[in-house]
N, C-alpha and C positions, 0 to 999 in steps of 0.2 A: 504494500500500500504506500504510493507517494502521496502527501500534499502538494500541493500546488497553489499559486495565488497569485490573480490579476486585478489589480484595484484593492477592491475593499471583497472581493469575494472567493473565496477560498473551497478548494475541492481533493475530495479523498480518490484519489484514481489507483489504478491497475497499470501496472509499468507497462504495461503492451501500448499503455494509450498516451502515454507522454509526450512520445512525438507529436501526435496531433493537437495538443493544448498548448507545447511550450510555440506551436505554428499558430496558435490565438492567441499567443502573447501571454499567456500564464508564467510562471516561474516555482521552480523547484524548492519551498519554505525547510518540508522535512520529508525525507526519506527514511519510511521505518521496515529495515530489514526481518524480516524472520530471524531468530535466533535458533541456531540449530535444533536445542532443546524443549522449544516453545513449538506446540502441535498447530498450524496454521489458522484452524478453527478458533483458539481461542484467541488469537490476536486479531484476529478479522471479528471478534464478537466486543472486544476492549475496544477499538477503534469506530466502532458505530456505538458503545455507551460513551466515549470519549468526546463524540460529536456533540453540536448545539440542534436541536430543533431544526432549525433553519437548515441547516446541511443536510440532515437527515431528509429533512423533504425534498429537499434539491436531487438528493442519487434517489429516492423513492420515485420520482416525476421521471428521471431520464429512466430509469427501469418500469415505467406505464403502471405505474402501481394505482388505480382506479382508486379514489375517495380518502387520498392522502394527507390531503390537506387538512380533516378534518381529526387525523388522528394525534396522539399527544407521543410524547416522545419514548415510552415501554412501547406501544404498540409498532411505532418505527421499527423499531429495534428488531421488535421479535420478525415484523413482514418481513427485511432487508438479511434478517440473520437466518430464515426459512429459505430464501433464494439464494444466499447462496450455498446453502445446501445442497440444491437441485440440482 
């Protein structure tokens, strides 16, 4: 999971897609590797409890999560942490 950050708005991406954000003018804030010992799953669960509201709705929206806007931030969590299970 990188961050990334252009302006005042900030995004949790997936290294495959860097290139195309840092070509929108994003920048690389933090890059948080996997730790050998650390099972992927749970760092990718800390990193969407880590997030604001706001973020959470933001990757909810570009993954077409139907009636997101209306949910508070456990339910974020659980939708975005159920896909990417899938």
């Amino acid at each position: 999971m990188i961050i990334v950050k252009r302006i005042n708005v900030e995004r949790a991406i997936h290294e495959d897609d860097l290139q195309r954000y840092t070509e929108q003018g994003y920048r690389v804030i933090e890059d948080k590797k996997n730790d050998e010992d650390t099972p992927v799953e749970n760092n990718e669960v800390t990193d969407l409890n880590d997030m604001t509201v706001d973020q959470l709705k933001t990757i909810a929206k570009e993954k077409g999560v139907s009636g997101y806007s209306s949910l508070v931030k456990k339910e974020l969590v659980a939708v975005l942490t159920k896909m990417q299970e899938e």
